[in-house]
VMD Tcl script that builds the backbone (N, CA, C; Angstrom):
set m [mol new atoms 528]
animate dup $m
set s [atomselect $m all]
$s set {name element resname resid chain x y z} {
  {N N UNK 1 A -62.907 145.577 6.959}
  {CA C UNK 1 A -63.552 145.217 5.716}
  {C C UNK 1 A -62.568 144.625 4.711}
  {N N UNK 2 A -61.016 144.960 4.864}
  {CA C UNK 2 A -60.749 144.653 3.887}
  {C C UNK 2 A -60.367 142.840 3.847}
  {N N UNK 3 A -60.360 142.891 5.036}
  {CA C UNK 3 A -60.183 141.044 5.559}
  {C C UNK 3 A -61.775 140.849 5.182}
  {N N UNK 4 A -62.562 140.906 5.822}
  {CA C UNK 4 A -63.699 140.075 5.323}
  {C C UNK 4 A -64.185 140.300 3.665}
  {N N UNK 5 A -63.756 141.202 2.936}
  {CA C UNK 5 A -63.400 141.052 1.620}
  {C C UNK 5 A -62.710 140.179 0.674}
  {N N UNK 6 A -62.084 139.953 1.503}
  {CA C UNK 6 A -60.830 138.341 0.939}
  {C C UNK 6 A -60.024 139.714 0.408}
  {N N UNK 7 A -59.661 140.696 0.692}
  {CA C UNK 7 A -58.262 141.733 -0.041}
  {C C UNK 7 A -57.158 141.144 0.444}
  {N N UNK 8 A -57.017 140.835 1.579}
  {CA C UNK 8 A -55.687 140.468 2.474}
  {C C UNK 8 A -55.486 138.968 2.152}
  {N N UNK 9 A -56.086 138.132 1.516}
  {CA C UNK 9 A -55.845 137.018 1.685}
  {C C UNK 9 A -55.695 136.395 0.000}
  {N N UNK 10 A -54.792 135.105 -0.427}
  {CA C UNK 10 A -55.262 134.643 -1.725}
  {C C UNK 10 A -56.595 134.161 -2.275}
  {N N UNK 11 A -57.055 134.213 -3.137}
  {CA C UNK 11 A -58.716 133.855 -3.546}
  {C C UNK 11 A -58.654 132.017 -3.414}
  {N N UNK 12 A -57.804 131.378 -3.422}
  {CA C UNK 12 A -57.770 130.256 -3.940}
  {C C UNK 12 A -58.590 129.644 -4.550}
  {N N UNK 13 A -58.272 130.103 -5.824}
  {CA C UNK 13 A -58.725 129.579 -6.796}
  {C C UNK 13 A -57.780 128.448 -7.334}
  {N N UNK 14 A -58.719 127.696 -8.336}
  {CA C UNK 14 A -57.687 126.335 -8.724}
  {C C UNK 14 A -56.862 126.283 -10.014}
  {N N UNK 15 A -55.826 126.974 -9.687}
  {CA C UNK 15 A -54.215 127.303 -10.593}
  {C C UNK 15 A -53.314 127.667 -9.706}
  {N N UNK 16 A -52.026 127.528 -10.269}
  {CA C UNK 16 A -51.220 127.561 -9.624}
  {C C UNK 16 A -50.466 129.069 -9.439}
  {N N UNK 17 A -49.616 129.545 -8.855}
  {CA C UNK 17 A -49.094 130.315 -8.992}
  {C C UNK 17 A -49.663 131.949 -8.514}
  {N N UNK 18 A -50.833 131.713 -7.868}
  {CA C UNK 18 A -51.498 132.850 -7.253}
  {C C UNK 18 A -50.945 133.655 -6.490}
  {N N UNK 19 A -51.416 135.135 -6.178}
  {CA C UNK 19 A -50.295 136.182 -5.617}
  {C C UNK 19 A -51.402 137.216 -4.749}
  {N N UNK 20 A -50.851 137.358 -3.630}
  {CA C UNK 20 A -52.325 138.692 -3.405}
  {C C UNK 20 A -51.800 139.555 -3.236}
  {N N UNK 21 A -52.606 140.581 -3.113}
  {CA C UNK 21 A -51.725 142.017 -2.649}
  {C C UNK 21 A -51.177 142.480 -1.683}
  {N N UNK 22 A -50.887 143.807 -1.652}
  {CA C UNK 22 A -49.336 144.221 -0.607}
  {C C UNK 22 A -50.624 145.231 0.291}
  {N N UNK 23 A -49.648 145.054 1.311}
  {CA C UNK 23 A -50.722 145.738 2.575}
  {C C UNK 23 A -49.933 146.026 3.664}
  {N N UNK 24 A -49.528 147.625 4.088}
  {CA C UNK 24 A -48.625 147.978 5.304}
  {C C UNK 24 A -49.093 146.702 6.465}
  {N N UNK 25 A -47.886 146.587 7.196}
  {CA C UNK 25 A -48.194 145.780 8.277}
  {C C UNK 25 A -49.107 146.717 9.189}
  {N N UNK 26 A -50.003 145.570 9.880}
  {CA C UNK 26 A -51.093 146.153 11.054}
  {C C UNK 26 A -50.562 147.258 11.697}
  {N N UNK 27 A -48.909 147.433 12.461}
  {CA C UNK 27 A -48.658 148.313 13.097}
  {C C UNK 27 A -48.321 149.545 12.571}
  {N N UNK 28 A -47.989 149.197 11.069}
  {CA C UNK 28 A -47.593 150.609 10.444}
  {C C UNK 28 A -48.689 151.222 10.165}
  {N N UNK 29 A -49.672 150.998 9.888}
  {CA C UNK 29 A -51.108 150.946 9.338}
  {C C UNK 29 A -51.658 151.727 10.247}
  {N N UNK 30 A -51.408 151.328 11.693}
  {CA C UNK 30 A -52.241 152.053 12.632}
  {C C UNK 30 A -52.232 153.241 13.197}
  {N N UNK 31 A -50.467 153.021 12.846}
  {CA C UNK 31 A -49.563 154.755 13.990}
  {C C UNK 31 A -49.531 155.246 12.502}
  {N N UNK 32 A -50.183 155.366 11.067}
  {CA C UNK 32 A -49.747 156.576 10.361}
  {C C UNK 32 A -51.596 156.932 9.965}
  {N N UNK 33 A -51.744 157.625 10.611}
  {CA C UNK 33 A -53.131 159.135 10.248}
  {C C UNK 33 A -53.308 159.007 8.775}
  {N N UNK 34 A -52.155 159.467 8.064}
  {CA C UNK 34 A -51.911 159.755 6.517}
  {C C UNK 34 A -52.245 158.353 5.895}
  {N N UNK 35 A -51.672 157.386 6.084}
  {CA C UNK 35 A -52.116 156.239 5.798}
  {C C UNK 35 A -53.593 155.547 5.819}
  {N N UNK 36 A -53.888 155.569 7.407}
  {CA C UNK 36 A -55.307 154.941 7.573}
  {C C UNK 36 A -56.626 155.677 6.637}
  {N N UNK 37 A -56.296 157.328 6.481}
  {CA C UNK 37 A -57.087 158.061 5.537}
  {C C UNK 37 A -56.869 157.339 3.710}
  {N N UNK 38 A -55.516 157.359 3.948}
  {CA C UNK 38 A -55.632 156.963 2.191}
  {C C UNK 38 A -56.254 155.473 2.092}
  {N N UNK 39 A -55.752 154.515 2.812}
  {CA C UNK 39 A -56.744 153.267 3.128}
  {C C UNK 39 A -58.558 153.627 2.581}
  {N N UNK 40 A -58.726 154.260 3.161}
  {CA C UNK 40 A -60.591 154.315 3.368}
  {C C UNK 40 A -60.229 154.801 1.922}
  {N N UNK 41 A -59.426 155.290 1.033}
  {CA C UNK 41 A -60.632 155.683 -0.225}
  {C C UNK 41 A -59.578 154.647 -1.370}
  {N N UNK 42 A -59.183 153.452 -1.007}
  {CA C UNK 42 A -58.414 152.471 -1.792}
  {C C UNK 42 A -56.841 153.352 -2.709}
  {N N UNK 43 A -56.512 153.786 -1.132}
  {CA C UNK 43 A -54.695 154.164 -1.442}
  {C C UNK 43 A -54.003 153.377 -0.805}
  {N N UNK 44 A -52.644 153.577 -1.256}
  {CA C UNK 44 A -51.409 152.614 -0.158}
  {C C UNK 44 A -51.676 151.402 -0.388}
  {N N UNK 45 A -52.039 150.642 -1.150}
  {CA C UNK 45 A -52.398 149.164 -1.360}
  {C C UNK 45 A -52.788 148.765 -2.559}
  {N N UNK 46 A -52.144 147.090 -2.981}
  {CA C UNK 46 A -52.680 147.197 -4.175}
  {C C UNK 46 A -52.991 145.342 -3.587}
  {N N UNK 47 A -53.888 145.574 -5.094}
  {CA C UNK 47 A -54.996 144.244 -5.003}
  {C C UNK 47 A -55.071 143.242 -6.304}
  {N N UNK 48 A -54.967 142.039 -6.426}
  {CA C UNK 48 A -54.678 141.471 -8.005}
  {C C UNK 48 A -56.376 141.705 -8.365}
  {N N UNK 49 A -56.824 141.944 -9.998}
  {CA C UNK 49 A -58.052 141.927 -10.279}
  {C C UNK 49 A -58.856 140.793 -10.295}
  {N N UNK 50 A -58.084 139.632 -9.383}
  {CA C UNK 50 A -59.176 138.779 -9.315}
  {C C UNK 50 A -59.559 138.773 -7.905}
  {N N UNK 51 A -58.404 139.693 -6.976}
  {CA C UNK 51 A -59.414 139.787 -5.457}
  {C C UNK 51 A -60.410 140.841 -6.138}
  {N N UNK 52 A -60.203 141.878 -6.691}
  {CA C UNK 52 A -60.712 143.538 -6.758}
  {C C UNK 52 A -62.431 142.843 -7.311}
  {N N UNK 53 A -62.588 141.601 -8.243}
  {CA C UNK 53 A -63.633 141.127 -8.674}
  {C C UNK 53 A -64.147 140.329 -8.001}
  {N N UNK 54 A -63.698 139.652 -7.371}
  {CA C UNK 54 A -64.642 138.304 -6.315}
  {C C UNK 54 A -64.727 139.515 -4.961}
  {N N UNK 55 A -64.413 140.604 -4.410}
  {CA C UNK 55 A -64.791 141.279 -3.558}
  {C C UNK 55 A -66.177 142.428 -4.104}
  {N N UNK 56 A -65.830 142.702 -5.601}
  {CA C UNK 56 A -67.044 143.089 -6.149}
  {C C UNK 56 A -68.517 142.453 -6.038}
  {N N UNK 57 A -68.075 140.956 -6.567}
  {CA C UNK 57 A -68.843 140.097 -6.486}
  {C C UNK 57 A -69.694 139.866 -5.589}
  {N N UNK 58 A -69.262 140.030 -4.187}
  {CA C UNK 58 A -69.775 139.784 -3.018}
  {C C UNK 58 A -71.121 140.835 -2.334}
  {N N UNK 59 A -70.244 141.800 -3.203}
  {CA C UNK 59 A -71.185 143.493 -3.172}
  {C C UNK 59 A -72.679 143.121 -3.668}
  {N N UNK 60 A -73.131 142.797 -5.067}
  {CA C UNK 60 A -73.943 142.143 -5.784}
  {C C UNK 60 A -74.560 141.160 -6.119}
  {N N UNK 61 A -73.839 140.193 -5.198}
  {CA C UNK 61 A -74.730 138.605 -4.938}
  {C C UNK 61 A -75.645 137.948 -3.907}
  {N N UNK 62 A -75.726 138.916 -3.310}
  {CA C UNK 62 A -76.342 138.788 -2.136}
  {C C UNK 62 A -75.884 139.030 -0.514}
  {N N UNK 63 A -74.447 139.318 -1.165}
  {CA C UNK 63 A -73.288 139.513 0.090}
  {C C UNK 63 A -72.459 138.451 0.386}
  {N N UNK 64 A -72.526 137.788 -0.770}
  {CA C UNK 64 A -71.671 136.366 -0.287}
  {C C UNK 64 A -70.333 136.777 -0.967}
  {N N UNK 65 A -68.960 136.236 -0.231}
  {CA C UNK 65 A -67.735 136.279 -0.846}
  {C C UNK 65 A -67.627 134.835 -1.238}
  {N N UNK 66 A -67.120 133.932 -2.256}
  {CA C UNK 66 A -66.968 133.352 -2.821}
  {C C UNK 66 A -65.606 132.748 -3.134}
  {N N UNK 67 A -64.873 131.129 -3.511}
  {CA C UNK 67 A -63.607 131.364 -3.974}
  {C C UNK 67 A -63.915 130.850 -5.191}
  {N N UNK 68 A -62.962 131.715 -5.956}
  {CA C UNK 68 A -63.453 131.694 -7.694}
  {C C UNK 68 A -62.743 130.247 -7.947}
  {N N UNK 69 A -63.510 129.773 -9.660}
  {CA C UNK 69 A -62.997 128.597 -9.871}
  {C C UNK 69 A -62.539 128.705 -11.333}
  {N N UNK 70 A -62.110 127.983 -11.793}
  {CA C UNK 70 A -61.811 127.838 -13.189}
  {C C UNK 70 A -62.687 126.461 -13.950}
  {N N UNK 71 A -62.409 125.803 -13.331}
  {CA C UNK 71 A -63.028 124.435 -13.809}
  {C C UNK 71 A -64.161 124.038 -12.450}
  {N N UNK 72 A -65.318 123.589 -12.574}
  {CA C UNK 72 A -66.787 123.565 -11.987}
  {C C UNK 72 A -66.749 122.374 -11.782}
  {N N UNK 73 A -66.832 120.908 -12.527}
  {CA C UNK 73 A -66.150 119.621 -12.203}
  {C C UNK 73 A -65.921 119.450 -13.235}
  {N N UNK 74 A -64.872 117.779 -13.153}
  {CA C UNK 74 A -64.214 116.749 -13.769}
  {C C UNK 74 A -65.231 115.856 -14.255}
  {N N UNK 75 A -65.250 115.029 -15.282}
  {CA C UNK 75 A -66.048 114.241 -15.587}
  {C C UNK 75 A -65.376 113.151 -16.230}
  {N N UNK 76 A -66.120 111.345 -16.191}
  {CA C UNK 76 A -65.393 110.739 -16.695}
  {C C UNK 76 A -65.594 110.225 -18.076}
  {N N UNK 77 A -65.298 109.349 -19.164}
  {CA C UNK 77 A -65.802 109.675 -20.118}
  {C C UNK 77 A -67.318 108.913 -20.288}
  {N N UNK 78 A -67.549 108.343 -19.391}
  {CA C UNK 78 A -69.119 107.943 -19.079}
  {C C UNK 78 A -69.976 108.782 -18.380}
  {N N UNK 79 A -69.762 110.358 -18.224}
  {CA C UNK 79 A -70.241 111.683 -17.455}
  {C C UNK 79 A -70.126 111.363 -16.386}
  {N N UNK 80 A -69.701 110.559 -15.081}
  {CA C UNK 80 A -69.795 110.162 -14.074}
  {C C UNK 80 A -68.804 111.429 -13.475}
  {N N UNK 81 A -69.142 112.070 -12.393}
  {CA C UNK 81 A -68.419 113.393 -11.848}
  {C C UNK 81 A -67.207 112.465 -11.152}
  {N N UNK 82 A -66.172 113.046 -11.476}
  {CA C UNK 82 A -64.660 113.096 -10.490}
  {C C UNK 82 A -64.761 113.448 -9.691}
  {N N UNK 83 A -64.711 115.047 -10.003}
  {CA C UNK 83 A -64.377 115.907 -8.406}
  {C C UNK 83 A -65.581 116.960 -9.315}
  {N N UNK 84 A -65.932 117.575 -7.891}
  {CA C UNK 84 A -66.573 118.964 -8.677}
  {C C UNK 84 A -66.250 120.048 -7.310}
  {N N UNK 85 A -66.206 121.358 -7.794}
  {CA C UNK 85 A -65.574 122.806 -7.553}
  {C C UNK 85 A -66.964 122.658 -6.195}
  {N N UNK 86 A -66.152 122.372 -5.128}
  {CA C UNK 86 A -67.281 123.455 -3.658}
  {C C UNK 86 A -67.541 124.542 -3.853}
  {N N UNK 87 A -69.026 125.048 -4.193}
  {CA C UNK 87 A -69.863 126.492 -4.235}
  {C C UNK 87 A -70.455 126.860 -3.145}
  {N N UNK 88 A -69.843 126.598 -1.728}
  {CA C UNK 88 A -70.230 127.276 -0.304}
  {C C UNK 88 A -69.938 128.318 -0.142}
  {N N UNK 89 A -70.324 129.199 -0.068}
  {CA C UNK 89 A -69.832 130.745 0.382}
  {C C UNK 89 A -68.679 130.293 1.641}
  {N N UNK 90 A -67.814 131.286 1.413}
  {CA C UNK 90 A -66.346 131.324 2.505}
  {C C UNK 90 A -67.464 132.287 3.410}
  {N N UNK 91 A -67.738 133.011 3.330}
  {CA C UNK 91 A -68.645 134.027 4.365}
  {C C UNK 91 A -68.930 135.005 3.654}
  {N N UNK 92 A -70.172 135.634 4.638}
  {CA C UNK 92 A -71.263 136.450 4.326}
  {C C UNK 92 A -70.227 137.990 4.311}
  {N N UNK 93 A -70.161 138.227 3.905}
  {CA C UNK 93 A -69.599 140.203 4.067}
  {C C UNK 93 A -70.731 141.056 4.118}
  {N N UNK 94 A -71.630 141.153 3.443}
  {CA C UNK 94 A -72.879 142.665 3.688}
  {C C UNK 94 A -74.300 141.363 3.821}
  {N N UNK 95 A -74.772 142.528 3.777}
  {CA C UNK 95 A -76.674 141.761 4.286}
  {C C UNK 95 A -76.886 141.276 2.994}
  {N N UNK 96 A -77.991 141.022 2.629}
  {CA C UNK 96 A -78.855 140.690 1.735}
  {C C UNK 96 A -79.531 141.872 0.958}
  {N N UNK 97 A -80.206 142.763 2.741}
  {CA C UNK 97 A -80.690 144.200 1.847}
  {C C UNK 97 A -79.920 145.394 1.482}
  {N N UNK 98 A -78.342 145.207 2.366}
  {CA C UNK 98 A -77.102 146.021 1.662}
  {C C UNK 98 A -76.804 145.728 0.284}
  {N N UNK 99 A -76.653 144.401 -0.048}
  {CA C UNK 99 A -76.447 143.960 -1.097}
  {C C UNK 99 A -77.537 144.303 -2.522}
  {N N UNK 100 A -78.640 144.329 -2.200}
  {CA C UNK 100 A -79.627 144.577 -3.141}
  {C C UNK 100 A -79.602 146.434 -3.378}
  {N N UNK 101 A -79.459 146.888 -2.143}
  {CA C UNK 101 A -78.841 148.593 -2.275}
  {C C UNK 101 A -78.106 148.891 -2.968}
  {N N UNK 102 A -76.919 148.019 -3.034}
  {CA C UNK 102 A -75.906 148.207 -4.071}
  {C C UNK 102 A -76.410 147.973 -5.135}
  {N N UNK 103 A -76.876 146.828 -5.558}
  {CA C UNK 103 A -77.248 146.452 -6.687}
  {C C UNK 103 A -77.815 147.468 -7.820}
  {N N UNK 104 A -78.528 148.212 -6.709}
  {CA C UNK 104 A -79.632 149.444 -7.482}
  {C C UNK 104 A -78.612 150.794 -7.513}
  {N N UNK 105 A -77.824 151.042 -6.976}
  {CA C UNK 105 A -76.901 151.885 -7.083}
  {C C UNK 105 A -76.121 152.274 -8.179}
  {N N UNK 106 A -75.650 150.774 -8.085}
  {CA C UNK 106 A -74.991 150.617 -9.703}
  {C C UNK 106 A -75.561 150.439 -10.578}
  {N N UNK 107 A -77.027 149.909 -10.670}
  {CA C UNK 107 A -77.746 150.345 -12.161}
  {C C UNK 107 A -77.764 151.339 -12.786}
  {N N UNK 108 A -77.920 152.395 -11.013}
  {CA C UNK 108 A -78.419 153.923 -11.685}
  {C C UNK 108 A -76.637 153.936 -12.445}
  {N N UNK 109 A -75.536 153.651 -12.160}
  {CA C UNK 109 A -74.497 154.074 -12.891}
  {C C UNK 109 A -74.312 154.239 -13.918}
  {N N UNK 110 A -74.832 152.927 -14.817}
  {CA C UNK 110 A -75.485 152.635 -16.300}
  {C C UNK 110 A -76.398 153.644 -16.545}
  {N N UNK 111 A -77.328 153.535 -16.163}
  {CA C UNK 111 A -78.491 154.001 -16.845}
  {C C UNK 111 A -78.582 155.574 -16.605}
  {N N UNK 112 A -77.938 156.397 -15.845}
  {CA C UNK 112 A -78.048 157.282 -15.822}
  {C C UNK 112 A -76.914 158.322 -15.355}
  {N N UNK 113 A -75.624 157.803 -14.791}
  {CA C UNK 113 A -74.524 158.048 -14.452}
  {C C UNK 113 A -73.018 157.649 -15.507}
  {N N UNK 114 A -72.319 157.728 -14.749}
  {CA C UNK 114 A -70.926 157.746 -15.685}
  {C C UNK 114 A -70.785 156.686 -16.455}
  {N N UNK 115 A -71.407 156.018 -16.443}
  {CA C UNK 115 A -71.707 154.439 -16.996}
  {C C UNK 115 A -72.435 154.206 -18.365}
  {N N UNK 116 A -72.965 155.442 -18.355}
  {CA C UNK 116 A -74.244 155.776 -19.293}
  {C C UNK 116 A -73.683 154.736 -20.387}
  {N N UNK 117 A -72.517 155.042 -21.267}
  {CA C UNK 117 A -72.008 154.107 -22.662}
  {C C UNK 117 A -72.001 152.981 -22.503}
  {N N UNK 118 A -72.211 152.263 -20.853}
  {CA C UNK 118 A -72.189 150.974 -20.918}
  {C C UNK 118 A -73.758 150.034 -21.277}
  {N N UNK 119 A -74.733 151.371 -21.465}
  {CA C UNK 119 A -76.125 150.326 -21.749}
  {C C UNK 119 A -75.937 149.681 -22.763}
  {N N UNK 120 A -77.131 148.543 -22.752}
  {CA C UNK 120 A -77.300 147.969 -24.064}
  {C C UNK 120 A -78.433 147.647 -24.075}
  {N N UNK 121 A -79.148 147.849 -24.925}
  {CA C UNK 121 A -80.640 147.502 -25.157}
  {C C UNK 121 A -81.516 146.568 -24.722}
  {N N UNK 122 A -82.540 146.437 -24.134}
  {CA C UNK 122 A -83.194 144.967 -23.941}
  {C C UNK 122 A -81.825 144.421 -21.932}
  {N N UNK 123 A -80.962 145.020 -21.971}
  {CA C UNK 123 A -80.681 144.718 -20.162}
  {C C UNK 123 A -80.367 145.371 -19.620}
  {N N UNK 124 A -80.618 145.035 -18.315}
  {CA C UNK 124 A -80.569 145.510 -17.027}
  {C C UNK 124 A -79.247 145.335 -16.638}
  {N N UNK 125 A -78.427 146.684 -16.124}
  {CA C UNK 125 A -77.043 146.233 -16.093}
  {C C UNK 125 A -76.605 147.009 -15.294}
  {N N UNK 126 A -75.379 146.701 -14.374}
  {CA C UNK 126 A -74.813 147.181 -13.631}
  {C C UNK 126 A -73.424 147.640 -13.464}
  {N N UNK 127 A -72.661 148.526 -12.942}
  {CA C UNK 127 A -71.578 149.223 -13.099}
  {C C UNK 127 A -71.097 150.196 -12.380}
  {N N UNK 128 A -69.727 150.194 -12.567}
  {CA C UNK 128 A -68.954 151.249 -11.621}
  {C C UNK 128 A -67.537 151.595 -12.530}
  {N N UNK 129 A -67.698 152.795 -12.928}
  {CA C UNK 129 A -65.987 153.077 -13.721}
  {C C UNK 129 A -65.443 153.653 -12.569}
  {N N UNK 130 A -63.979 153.871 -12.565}
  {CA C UNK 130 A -62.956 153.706 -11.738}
  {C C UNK 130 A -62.144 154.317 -11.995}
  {N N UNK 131 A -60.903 154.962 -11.538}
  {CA C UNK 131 A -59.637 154.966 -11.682}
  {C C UNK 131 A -58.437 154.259 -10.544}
  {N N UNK 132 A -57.230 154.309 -10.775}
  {CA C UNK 132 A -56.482 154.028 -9.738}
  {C C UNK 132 A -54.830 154.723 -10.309}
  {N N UNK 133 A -54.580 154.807 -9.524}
  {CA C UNK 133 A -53.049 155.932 -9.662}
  {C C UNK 133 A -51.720 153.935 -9.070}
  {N N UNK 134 A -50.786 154.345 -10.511}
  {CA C UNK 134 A -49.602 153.268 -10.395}
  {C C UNK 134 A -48.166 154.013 -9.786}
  {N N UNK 135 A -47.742 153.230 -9.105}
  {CA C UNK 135 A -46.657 153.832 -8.868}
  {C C UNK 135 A -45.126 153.406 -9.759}
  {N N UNK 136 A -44.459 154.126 -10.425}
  {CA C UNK 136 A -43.386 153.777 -10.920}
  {C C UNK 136 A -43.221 154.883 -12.297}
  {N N UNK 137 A -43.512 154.948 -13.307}
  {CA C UNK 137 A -43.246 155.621 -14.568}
  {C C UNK 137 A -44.129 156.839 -14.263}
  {N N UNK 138 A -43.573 157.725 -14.451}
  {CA C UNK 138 A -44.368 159.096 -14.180}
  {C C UNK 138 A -44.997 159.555 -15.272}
  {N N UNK 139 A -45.177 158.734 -16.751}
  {CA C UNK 139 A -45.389 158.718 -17.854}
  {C C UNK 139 A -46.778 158.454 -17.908}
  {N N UNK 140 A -46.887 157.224 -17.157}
  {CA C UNK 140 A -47.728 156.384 -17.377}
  {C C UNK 140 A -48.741 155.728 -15.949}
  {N N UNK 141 A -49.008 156.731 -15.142}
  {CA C UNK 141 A -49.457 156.138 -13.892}
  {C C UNK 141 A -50.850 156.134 -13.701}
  {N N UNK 142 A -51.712 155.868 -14.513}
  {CA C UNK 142 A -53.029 155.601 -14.498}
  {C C UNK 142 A -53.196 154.281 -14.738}
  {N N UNK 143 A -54.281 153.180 -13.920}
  {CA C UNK 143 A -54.712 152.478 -14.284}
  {C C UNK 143 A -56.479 152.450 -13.816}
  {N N UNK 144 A -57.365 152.182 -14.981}
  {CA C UNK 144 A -58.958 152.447 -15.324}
  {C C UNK 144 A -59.479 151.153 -15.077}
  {N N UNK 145 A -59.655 151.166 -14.051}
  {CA C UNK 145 A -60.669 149.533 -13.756}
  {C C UNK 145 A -61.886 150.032 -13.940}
  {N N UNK 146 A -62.900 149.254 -14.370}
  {CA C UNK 146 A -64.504 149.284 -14.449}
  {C C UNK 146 A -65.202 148.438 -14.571}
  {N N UNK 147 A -66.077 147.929 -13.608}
  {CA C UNK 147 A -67.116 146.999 -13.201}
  {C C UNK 147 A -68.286 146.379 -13.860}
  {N N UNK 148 A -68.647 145.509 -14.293}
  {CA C UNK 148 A -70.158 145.774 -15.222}
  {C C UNK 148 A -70.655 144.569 -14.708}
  {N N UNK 149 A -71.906 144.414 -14.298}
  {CA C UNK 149 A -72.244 142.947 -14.157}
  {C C UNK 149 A -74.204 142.960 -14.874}
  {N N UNK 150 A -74.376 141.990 -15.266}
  {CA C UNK 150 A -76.245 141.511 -15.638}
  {C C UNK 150 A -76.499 140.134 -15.391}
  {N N UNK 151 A -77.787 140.181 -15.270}
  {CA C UNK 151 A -78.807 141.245 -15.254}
  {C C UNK 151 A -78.820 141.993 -13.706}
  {N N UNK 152 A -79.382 143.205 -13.768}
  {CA C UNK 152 A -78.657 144.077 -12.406}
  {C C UNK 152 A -79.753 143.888 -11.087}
  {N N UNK 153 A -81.082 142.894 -11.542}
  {CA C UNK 153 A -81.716 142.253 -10.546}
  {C C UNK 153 A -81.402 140.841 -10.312}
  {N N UNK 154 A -80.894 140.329 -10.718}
  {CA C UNK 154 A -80.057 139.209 -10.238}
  {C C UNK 154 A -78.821 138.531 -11.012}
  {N N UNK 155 A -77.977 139.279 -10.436}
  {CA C UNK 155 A -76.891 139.210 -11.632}
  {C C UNK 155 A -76.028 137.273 -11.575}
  {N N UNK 156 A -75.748 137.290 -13.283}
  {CA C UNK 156 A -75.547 136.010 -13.053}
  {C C UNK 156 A -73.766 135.834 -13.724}
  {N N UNK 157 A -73.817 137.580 -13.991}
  {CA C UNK 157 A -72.028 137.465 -14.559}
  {C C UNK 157 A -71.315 138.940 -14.493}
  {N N UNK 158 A -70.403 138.792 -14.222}
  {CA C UNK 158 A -69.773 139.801 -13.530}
  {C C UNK 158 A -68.231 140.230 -14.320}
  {N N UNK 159 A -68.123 140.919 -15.199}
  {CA C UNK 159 A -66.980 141.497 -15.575}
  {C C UNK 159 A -66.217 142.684 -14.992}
  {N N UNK 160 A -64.611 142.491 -14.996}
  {CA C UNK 160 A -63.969 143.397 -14.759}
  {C C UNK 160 A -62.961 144.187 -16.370}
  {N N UNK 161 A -62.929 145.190 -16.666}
  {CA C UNK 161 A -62.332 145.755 -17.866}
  {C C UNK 161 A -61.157 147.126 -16.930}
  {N N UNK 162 A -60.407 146.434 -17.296}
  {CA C UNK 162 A -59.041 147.776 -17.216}
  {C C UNK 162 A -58.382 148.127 -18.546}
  {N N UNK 163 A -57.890 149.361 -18.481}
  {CA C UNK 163 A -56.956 150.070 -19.156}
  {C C UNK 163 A -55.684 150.740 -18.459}
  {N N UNK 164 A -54.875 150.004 -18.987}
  {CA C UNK 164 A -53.513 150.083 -18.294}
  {C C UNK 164 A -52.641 151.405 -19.479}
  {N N UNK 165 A -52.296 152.276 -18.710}
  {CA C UNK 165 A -52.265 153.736 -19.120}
  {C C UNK 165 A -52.265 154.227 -20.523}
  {N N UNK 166 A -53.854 154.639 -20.315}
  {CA C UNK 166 A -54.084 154.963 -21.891}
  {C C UNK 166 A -53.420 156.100 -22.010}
  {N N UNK 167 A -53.756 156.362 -23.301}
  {CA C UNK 167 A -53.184 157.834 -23.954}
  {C C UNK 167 A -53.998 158.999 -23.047}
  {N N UNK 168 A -55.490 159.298 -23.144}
  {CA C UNK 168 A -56.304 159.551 -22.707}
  {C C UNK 168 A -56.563 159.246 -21.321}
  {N N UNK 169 A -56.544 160.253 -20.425}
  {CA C UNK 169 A -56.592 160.096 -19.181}
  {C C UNK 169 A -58.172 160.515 -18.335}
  {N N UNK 170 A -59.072 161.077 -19.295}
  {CA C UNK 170 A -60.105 161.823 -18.731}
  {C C UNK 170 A -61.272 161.489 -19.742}
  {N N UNK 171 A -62.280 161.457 -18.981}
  {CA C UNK 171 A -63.505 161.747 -19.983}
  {C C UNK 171 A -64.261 160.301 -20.646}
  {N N UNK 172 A -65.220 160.529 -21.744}
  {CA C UNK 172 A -65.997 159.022 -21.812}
  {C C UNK 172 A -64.779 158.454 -22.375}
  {N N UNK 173 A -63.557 158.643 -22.886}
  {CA C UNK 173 A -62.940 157.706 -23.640}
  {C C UNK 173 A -62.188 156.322 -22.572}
  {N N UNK 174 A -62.212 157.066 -21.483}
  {CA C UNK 174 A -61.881 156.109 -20.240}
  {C C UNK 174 A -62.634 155.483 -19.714}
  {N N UNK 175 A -63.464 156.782 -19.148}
  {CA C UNK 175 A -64.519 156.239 -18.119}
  {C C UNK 175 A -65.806 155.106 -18.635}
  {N N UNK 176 A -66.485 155.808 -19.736}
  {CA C UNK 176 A -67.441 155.435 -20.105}
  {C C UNK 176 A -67.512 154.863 -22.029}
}
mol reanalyze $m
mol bondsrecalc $m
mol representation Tube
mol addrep $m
């Protein structure tokens, strides 16, 4: 999953200077028990937040993974298109009716789960708060990713929000 996620790979997107994340090699990966367990619940690896969001993405769109863009097309100054951004799905990752499962999953997150502070009146919205453990300053090793996307029956925008080690480590001031 984490290859057909695009985790292992760059998003290529159109800027320069892109980076993906770190990932034991296949063989170390395989001969350590301790490892392959922390794997399944997103340990031992890290991911830039623009794979961690276009793999979100994929969860909630119907199952499509996507490569993100910055600019959609070029135009000339008579509107005549230059170039414009290919919107083909790279490939399918979950079903259609996995994808819509999720979808409803994470509503309930909002609307009735840890998410609750993320409603807002009048939409339908979707979400997942998070944590993730940093390695280096023993001060400071929390980082709070959290998911939100609307409308949560067919979502048409998708945010990611982190907090890079708050004061506060627990509770709605993080989570929700």
């Amino acid at each position: 999953y984490l290859r057909s996620f695009g985790l292992m790979e760059v998003t290529g997107i159109d800027t320069i200077g892109e980076t993906s994340g770190i990932f034991a090699d296949e063989k170390s990966f395989n001969s350590n028990v301790v490892s392959l367990a922390s794997y399944a619940f997103g340990q031992t690896f890290t991911v830039t937040p623009l794979q961690l969001i276009r793999a979100q993405a994929a969860t909630i769109n119907g199952g499509y993974l996507y490569t993100p863009y910055l600019v959609s097309q070029v135009q000339d100054g008579s509107g005549n298109v230059i170039s414009q951004h290919d919107s083909t799905p790279v490939r399918q990752v979950v079903s259609a009716e996995t994808s819509a499962n999720v979808r409803k999953c994470l509503e309930y997150v909002v609307s009735d789960g840890t998410g609750k502070n993320g409603q807002v009146a009048g939409y339908r919205i979707g979400g997942k708060t998070g944590t993730a453990d940093k390695t280096g300053d023993k001060e400071k090793m929390s980082w709070f990713p959290s998911m939100c996307f609307a409308p949560a029956d067919n979502p048409q925008v998708i945010m990611l929000i982190t907090m890079d080690s708050p004061s506060r480590t627990t509770g709605t001031y993080v989570s929700g």
